[in-house]
N, C-alpha and C positions, 0 to 999 in steps of 0.2 A: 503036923508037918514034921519031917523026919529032921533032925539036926543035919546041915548039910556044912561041909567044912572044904573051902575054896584053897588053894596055894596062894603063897603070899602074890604070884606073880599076877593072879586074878584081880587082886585090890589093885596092883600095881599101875595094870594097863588101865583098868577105870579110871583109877586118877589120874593118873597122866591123860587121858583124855579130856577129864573133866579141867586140868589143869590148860590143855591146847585149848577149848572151846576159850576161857574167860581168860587168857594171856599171851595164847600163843596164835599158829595160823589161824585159828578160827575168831582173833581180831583185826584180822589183816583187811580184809575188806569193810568191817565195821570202822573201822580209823582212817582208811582213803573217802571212804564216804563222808564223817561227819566233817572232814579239811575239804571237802569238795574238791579234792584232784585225786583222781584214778591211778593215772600212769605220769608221771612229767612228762616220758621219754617217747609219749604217744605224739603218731602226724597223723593226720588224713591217709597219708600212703603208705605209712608202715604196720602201723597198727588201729585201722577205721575202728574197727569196735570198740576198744578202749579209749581210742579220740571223740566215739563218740558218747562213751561215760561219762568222761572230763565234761563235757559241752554241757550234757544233763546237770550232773552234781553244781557245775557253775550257775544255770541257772536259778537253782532251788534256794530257798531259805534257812538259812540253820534247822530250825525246824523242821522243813521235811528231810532234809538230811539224815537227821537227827532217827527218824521214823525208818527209812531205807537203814540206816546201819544195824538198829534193831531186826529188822527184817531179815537182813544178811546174817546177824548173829544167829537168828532161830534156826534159820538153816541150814546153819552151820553144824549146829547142836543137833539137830533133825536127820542129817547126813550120818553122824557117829550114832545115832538109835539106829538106823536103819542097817549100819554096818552091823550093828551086834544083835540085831533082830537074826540078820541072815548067819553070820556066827550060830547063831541056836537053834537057824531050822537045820545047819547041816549037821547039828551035834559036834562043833569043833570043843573041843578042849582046851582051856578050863571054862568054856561059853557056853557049853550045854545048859546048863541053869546056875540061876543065881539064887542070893538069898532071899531077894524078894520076889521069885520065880523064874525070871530070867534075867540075863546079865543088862538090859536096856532099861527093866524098871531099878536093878543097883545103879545104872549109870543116871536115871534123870534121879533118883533118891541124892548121887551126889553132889549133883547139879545143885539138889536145894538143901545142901549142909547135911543132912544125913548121916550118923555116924556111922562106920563098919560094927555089924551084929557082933567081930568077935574079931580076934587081934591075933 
C-alpha cells in the first residue's frame, strides 16, 4: 500500500466527530433516555411524539433505558460512518480515502483509540 498522506484538516474532522459521537450531540439522546425524560416542554398537543417518548422512557427501568441509550449512541455513531461512506463514494476531498482505506474505517479505528498512522 502506497504511503498515503492526509491534510491535517482530515484528522481534524474525524476527530471532532469522534469527539461529537462520545461528548457532544451524538449524547444528547443517549442522556434524555437514561434520565427518562425526552422533552419537559413536550404536551400531548404540541409535541405528541416526544410526549409520547417521555410516557415510554417513564415507564421503563433504568435498565432498559440504560439499553435504549446505547442504541441511540450506535446510531448515532452509524449516521457519521454512513456520512463518510458517502463522502468516499463521491470522491469528496480529503474523504476519498483514508489510511485505513477509507475515511469511515479511520473514523470507527478512532472510535476505538487508534492512533493517527503519522502526524
Amino acid at each position: 500500500m502506497p504511503h498515503i498522506h492526509k491534510p491535517q484538516l482530515y484528522r481534524d474532522v474525524i476527530d471532532a466527530l469522534v469527539k461529537n459521537c462520545r461528548s457532544g450531540q451524538g449524547q444528547v439522546g443517549p442522556n434524555r433516555a437514561r434520565k427518562g425524560l425526552w422533552n419537559r416542554n413536550a404536551t400531548a398537543e404540541s409535541m405528541p411524539d416526544q410526549y409520547r417518548f417521555n410516557e415510554l422512557l417513564a415507564r421503563l427501568p433504568q435498565r432498559d433505558r440504560d439499553v435504549i441509550a446505547e442504541m441511540l449512541a450506535q446510531e448515532y455513531v452509524g449516521g457519521v460512518f454512513a456520512a463518510l461512506s458517502v463522502l468516499n463514494d463521491f470522491q469528496v476531498a480529503p474523504f476519498e480515502e483514508g489510511y485505513e482505506g477509507a475515511a469511515y474505517n479511520d473514523f470507527i479505528g478512532r472510535m476505538d483509540d487508534w492512533s493517527w498512522l503519522e502526524k
